[in-house]
C-alpha positions in Angstrom: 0.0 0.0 0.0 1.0 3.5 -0.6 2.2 5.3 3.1 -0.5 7.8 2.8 -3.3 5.1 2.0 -1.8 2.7 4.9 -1.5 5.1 7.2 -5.9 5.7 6.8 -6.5 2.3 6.9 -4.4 1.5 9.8 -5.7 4.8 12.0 -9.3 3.5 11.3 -8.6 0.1 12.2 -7.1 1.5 15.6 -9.8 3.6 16.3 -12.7 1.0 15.9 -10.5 -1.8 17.7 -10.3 0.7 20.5 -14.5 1.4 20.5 -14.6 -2.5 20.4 -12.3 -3.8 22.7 -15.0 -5.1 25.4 -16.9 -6.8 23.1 -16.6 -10.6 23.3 -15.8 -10.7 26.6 -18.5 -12.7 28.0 -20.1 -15.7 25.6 -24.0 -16.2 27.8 -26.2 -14.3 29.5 -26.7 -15.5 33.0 -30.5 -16.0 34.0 -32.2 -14.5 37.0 -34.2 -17.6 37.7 -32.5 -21.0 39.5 -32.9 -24.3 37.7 -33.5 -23.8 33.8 -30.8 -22.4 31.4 -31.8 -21.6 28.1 -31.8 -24.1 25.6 -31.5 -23.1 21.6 -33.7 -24.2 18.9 -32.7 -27.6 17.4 -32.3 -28.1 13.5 -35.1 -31.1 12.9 -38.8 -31.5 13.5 -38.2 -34.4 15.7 -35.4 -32.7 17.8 -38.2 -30.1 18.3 -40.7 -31.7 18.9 -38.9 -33.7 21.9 -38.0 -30.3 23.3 -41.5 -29.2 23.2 -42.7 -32.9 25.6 -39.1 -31.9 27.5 -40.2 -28.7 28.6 -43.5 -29.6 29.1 -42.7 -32.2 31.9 -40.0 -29.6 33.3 -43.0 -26.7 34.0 -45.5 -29.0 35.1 -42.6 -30.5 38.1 -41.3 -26.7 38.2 -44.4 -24.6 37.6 -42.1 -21.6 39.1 -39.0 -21.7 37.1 -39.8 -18.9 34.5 -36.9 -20.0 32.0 -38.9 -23.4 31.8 -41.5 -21.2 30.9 -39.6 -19.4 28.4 -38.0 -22.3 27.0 -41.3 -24.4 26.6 -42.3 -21.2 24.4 -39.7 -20.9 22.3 -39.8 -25.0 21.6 -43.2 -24.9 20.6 -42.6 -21.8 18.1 -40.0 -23.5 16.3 -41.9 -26.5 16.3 -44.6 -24.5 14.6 -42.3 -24.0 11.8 -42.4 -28.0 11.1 -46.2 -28.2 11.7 -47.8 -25.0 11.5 -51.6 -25.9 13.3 -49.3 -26.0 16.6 -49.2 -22.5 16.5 -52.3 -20.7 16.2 -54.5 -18.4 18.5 -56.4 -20.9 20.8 -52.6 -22.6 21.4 -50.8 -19.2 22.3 -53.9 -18.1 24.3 -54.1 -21.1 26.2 -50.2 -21.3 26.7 -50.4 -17.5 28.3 -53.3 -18.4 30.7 -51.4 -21.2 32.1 -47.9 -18.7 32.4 -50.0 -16.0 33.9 -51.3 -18.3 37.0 -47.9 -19.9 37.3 -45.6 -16.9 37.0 -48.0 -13.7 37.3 -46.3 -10.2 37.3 -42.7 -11.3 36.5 -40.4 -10.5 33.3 -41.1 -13.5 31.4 -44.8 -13.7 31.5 -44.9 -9.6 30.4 -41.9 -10.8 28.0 -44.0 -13.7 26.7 -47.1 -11.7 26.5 -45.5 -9.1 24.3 -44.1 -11.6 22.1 -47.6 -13.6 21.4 -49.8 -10.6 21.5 -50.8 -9.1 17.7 -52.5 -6.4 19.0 -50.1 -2.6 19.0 -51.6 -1.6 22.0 -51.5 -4.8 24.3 -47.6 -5.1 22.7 -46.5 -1.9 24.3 -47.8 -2.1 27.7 -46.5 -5.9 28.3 -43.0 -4.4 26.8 -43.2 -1.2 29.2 -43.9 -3.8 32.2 -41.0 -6.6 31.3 -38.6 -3.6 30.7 -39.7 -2.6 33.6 -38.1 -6.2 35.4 -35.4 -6.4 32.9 -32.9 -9.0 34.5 -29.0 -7.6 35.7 -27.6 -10.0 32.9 -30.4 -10.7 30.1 -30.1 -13.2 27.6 -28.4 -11.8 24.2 -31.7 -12.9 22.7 -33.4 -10.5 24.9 -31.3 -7.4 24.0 -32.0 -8.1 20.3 -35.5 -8.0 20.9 -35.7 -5.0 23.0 -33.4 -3.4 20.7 -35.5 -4.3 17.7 -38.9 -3.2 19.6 -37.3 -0.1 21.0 -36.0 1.5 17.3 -39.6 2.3 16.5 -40.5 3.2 19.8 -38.1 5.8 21.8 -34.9 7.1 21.0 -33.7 7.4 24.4 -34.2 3.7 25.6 -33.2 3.0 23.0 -29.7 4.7 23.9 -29.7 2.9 27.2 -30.6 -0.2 25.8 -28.0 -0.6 23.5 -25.1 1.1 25.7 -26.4 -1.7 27.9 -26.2 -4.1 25.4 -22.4 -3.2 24.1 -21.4 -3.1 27.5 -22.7 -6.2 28.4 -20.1 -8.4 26.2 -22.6 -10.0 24.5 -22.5 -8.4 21.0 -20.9 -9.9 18.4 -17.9 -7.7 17.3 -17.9 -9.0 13.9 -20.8 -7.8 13.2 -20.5 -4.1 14.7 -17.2 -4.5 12.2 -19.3 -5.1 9.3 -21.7 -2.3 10.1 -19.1 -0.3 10.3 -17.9 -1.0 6.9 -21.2 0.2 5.4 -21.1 3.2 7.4 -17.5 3.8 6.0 -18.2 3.6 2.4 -21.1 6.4 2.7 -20.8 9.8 1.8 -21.2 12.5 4.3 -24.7 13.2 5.5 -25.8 9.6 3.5 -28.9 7.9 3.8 -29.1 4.2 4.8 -32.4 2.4 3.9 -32.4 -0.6 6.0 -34.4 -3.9 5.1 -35.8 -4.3 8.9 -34.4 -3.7 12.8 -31.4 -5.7 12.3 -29.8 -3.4 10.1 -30.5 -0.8 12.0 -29.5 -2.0 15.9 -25.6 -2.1 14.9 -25.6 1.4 13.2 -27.7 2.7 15.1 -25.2 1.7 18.4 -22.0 3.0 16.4 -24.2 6.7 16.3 -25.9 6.2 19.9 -22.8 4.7 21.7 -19.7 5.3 19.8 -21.2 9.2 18.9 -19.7 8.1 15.1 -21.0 8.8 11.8 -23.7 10.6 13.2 -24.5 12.5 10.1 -25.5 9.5 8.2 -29.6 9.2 8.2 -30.8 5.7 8.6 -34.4 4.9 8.0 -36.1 1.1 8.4 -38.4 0.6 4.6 -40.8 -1.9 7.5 -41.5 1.7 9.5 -44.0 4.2 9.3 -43.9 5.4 5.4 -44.6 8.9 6.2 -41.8 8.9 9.1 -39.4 7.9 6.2 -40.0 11.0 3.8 -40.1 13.2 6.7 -36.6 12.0 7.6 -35.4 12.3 4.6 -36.5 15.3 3.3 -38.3 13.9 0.3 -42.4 15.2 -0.4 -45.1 12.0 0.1 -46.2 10.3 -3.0 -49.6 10.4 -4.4 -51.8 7.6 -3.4 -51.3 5.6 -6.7 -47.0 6.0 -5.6 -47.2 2.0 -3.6 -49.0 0.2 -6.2 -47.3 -2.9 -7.3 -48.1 -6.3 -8.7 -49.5 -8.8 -7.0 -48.1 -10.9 -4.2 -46.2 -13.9 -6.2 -46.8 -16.9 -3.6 -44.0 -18.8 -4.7 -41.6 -15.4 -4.8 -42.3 -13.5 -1.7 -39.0 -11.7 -1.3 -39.6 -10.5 -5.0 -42.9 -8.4 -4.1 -41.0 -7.0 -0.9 -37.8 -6.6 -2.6 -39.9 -4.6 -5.4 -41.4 -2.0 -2.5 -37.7 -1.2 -1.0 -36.2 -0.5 -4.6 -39.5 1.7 -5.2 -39.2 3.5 -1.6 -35.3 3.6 -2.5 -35.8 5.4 -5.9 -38.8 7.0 -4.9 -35.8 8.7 -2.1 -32.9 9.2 -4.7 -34.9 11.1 -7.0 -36.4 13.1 -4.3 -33.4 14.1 -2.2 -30.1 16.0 -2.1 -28.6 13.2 -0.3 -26.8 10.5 -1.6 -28.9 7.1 -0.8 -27.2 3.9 -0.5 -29.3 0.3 0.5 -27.3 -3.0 1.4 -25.8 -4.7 -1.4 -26.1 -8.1 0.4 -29.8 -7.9 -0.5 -30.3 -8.6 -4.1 -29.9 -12.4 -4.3 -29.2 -13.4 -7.9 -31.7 -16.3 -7.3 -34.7 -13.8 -7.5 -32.7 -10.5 -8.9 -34.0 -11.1 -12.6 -37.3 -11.0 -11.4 -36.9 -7.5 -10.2 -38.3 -4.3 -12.2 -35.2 -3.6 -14.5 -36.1 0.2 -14.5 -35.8 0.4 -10.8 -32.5 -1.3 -11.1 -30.8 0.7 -13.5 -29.8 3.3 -11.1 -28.2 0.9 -8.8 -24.6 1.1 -8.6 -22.2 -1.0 -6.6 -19.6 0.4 -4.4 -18.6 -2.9 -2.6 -21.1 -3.8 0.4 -23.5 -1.2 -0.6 -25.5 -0.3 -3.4 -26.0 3.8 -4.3 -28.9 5.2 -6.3 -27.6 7.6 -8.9 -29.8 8.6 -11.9 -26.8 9.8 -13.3 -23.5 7.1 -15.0 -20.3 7.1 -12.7 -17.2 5.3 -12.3 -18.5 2.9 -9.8 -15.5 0.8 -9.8 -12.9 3.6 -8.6 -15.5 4.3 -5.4 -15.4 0.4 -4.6 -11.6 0.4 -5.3 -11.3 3.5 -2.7 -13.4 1.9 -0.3 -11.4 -1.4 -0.2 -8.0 0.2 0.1 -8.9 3.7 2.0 -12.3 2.9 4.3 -12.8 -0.4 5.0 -11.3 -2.3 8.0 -10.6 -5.7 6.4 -8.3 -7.6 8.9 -11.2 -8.3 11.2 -12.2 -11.0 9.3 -9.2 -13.2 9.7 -8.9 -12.3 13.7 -10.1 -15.3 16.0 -11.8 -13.6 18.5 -15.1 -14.7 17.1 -17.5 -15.8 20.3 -17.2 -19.4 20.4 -20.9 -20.7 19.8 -20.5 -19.5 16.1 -18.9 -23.2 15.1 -21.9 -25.0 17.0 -24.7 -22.9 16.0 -26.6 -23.6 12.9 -26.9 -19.9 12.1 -24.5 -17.2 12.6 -25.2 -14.0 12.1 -21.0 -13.2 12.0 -19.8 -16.2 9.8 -22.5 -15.2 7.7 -21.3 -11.8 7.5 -17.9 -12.5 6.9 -19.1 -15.0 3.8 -21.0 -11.6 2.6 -18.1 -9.6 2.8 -16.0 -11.9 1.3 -18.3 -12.5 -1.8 -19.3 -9.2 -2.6 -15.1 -7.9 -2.3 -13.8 -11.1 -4.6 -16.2 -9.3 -7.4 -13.2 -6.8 -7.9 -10.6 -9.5 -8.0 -11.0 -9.5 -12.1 -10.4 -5.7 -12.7 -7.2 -5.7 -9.8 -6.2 -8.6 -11.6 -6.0 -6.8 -14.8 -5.2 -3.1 -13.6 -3.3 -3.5 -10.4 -1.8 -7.3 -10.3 -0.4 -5.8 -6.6 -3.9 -5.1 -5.0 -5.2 -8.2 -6.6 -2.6 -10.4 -4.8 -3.0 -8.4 -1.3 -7.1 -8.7 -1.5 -6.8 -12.0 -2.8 -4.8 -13.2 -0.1 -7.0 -11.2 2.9 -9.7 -13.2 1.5 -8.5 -16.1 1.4 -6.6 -15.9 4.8 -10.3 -14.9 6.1 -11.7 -18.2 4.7 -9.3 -20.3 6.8 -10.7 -18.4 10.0 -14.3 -20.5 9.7 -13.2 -23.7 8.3 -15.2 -25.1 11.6 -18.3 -23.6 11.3 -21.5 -25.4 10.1 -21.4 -23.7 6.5 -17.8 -24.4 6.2 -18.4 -26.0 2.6 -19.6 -22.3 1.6 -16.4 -20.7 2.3 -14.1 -23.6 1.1 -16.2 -22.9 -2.2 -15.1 -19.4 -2.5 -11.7 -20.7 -1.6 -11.3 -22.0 -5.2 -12.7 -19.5 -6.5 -10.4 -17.0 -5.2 -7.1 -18.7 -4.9 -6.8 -18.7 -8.6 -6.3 -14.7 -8.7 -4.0 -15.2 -6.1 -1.9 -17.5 -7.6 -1.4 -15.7 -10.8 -0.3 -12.6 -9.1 1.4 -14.2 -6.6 5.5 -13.3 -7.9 7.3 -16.9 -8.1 11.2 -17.2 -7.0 13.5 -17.1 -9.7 
């Protein structure tokens, strides 16, 4: 790297590690209640459905304990994934009657009530009362939740709440990194439009907790429409402005995905601000399905996606971001909480597969315009590849392995 360009990436990656040294400390929550400990979701219907007779037996011997409680709930929704008729009103009606007479006025039975009731009004008053009893150490699944219910409901819990959460251990530091990253490659005074909460929590913890990049404007496409143009600056629509066509059963995410890019360009043609959405979004599987006019002013500049109606050098931004704004050497550092090779999802290995696949899409142009960057991003990729060969989608990144050693390889110099 040039001095001047190593000198930015190495000051950024000193200021972040220094925001994020506490996270990772601690890998669990610890639970107020004696007995129970909270037991994840299996990956079968018959694991499940053993879990759901498990806790069963446990609350009926220990109709006190309220993570029995919790984990009896949390078997039968994921059971209800397998067999959906386990889930239905009558079934979460009659499983709140019995947690109200066994555990009345306590955090789980307001938590539990919130989570099962449908009705905005109900929702907010059983959240107000288990925030109300929120345990010293919560689980991490907790402070997702509250997170995700408190960025539509108040800014300044929400503060708490997430300081609370960072300082807790229990967030990810991958992921913060990633988050990060987007942040990074957005002009000054951007907007973000996020698919839902989770987009949302980490950026919105970088600007709340860190006080950085607190000019960029982040807005959820699942919130309030109206709240969105008024953030943004932008005038409403007419009435005809949401109109789309009908709901494709067997393509879901192509109907949805159609709304965000019309909300998106209904935003970049309205404002003076540069709009970006996360390029992680448009799956090829279901991209050729998407209008091609709303499309066309999408531009790639690595892990986002900017809306320009005007032609630019695309490339040259991604390049810049790469070498000048990203923090890259995260991905190859094994600090990584542990649970990520044992847990059938994670939300950090599946970042770092992300990262790595949208960032080997500039491999062929450094390959043929900078042989030198095409070896050093080559090799961070593949160096970042050998950090999850133990997690449970390790056949994913081995993939990408041959895919990018190749690059490597022919820009790698040989010994004379």
């Amino acid at each position: 790297m040039e001095r001047s360009m190593k000198k930015k990436v190495v000051g950024a990656a000193m200021v972040v590690a220094g925001l994020l040294c506490s996270c990772g400390q601690s890998q669990q929550g610890t639970s107020e209640t004696e007995g129970a400990e909270f037991e994840h979701w299996n990956t079968d219907s018959v694991s499940e459905w053993k879990r759901v007779q498990k806790w069963e037996a446990y609350v009926e011997a220990h109709p006190k304990d309220e993570m029995g409680w919790r984990n009896l709930y949390d078997a039968k929704l994921y059971y209800s994934f397998w067999d959906n008729t386990t889930w239905n009103d009558s079934v979460r009606e009659a499983l709140m009657e019995r947690a109200r007479k066994a555990i009345p006025d306590t955090y789980t039975y307001y938590y539990l009530a919130m989570e099962t009731s449908y009705v905005a009004k109900k929702r907010k008053v059983y959240a107000q009362e288990a925030m109300k009893r929120l345990p010293k150490h919560p689980l991490k699944e907790d402070y997702v939740t509250w997170c995700r219910y408190l960025c539509r409901e108040d800014g300044k819990e929400l503060k708490k709440m997430l300081k609370r959460y960072y300082e807790s251990g229990l967030f990810p530091p991958d992921v913060l990194y990633y988050h990060y990253n987007e942040l990074q490659g957005m002009e000054p005074g951007g907007i973000y439009l996020a698919e839902w909460e989770d987009d949302l929590v980490p950026k919105l913890m970088i600007q709340l907790v860190f006080g950085m990049h607190r000019d960029k404007v982040l807005v959820n496409r699942n919130g309030d429409w109206g709240t969105i143009w008024q953030k943004c600056g932008v005038p409403r629509p007419d009435e005809n402005w949401a109109e789309t066509t009908p709901m494709d059963e067997a393509n879901p995410s192509v109907y949805f995905k159609t709304q965000t890019l019309k909300i998106l360009d209904w935003i970049g043609a309205h404002s003076e601000r540069p709009v970006y959405f996360s390029a992680r979004y448009l799956n090829m599987r279901w991209k050729s399905k998407l209008p091609k006019e709303l499309l066309g002013n999408l531009y790639n500049e690595g892990l986002l996606m900017r809306y320009s109606s005007k032609p630019y050098d695309n490339i040259a931004v991604t390049c810049r971001n790469v070498e000048e704004r990203y923090v890259l050497d995260y991905l190859y550092l094994p600090f990584s909480p542990t649970e990520d090779s044992k847990q059938v999802y994670s939300e950090s290995s599946d970042l770092a597969y992300t990262t790595i696949v949208l960032l080997q899409g500039l491999l062929p142009h450094y390959q043929k315009e900078n042989p030198e960057r095409c070896q050093w991003l080559s090799g961070l990729l593949l160096k970042a590849t050998d950090r999850w060969k133990d997690v449970q989608i390790q056949e994913r990144f081995a993939s990408l392995k041959s895919e990018i050693r190749p690059y490597h390889k022919a820009t790698t110099p040989t010994e004379p």
